[in-house]
C-alpha atoms as one frame of an Amber mdcrd trajectory, in Angstrom:
protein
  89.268  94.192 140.715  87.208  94.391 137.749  88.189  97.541 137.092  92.177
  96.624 136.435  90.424  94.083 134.378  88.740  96.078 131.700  91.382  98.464
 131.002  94.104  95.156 131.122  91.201  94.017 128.168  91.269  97.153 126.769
  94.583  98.158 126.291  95.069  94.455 124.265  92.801  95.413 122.367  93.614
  98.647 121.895  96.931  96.775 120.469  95.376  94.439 118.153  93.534  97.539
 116.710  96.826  99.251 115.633  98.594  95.938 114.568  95.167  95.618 112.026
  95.240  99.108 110.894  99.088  98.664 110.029  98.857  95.645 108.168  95.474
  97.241 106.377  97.724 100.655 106.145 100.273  98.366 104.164  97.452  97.030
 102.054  95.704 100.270 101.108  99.162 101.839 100.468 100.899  99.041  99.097
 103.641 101.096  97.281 104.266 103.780  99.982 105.509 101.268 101.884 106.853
  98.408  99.794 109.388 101.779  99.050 110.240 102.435 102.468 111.307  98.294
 102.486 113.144  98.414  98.628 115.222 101.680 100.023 116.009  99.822 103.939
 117.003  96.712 101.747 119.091  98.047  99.252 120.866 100.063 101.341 120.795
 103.231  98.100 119.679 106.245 100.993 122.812 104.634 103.592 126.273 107.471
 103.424 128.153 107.461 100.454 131.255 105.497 100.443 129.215 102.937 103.112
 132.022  99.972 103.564 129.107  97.749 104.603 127.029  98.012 101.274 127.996
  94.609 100.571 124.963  93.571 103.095 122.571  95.061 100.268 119.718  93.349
  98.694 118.983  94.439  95.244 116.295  92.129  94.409 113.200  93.287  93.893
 111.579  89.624  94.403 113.392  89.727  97.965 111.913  93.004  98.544 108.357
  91.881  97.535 109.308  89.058 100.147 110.483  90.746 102.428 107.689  93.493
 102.316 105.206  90.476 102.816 107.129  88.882 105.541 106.084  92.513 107.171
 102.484  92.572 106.097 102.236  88.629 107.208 103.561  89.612 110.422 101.987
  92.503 111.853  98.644  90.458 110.802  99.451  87.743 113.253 100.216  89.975
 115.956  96.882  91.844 115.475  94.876  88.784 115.057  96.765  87.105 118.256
  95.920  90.322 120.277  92.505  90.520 118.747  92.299  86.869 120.111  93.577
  87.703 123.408  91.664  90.302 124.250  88.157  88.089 122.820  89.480  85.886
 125.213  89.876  88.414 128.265  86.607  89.520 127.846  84.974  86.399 127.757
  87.553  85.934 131.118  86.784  89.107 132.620  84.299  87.944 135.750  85.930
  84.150 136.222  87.976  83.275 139.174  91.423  84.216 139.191  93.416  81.608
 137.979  91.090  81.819 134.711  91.704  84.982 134.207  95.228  85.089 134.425
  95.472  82.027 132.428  93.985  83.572 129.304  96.684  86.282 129.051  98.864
  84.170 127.964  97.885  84.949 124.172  97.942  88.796 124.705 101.950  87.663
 125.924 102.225  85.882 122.845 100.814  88.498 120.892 103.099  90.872 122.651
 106.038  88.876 121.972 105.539  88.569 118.430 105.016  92.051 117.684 107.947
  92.654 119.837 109.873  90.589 117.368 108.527  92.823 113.990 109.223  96.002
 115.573 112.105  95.327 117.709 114.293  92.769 115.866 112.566  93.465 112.718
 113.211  96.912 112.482 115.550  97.823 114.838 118.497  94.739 115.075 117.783
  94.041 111.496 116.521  96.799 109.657 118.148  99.548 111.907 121.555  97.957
 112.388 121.915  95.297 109.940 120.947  97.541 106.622 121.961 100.538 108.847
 118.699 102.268 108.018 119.843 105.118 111.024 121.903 106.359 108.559 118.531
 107.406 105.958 117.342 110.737 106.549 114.320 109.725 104.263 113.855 106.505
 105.160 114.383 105.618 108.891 111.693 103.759 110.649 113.512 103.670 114.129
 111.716 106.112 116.274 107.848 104.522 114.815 109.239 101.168 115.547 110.646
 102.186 119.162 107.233 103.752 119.872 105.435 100.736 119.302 107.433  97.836
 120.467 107.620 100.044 124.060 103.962 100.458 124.044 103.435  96.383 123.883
 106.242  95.812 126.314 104.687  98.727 128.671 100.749  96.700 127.873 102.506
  93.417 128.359 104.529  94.323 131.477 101.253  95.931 133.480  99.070  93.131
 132.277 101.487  90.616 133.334 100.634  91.729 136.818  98.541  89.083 138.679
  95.108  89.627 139.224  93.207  88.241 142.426  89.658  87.475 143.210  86.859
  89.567 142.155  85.152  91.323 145.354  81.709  89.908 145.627
């Protein structure tokens, strides 16, 4: 249905839009940010008396690092999607098999962001630097809302799609 198509299209690139405005966010408002990273890394916002402050960073080259690490990634994942959807579109009326065969870069680009938000933020920001424990700086709940929203994009475009009605 050609229909289920479109918004399948849409919603990727609906995806790619927000993992460009992100990474141009980041840009824009390079310090905003680059403090929400320095304060995750170095653990300073954590309880007092943390035993686990020996996981710290207090580098401010491996926060510049790790602050591009973000930027580099959420890029990828919007240019991927951006990619993928390009390539739906250009998909959108071909047979089938075609069609399903060109999501597999909105999957990738899925994936990958899945990786930033999820393990990024939440195994390794959330847990590892125990950002949860920041009133100030805590990134958890934006991070759940948008690793859900590609696995909920990624789950119902996964969903085959069949001949187009002629």
């Amino acid at each position: 249905m050609l229909t289920t198509r479109l918004v399948k299209m849409t919603m990727v690139a609906s995806t790619a839009l927000f993992a460009l405005l992100v990474t141009l966010n980041n840009l824009a408002d390079y310090d905003s940010n680059y403090q929400f990273v320095r304060h995750t890394l170095s653990m300073d916002t954590t309880f007092p008396g943390n035993a686990l402050m020996g996981r710290a960073i207090t580098a401010p080259a491996l926060w510049t690092v790790g602050y591009w690490a973000i930027i580099l990634a959420e890029a990828v994942v919007g240019l991927t999607l951006a990619f993928a959807a390009v390539q739906l579109a250009a998909n959108l009326r071909s047979n089938a098999g075609r069609f399903n065969a060109a999501k597999k870069y909105a999957i990738v680009g899925a994936g990958l962001g899945f990786l930033l938000w999820f393990t990024g933020f939440m195994v390794v920001g959330g847990e590892w630097f125990l950002m949860w424990q920041s009133k100030t700086w805590d990134g958890q709940e934006a991070a759940f809302r948008f690793y859900m929203t590609l696995l909920a994009v990624v789950i119902f475009l996964n969903q085959p799609d069949g001949e187009l009605d002629t």
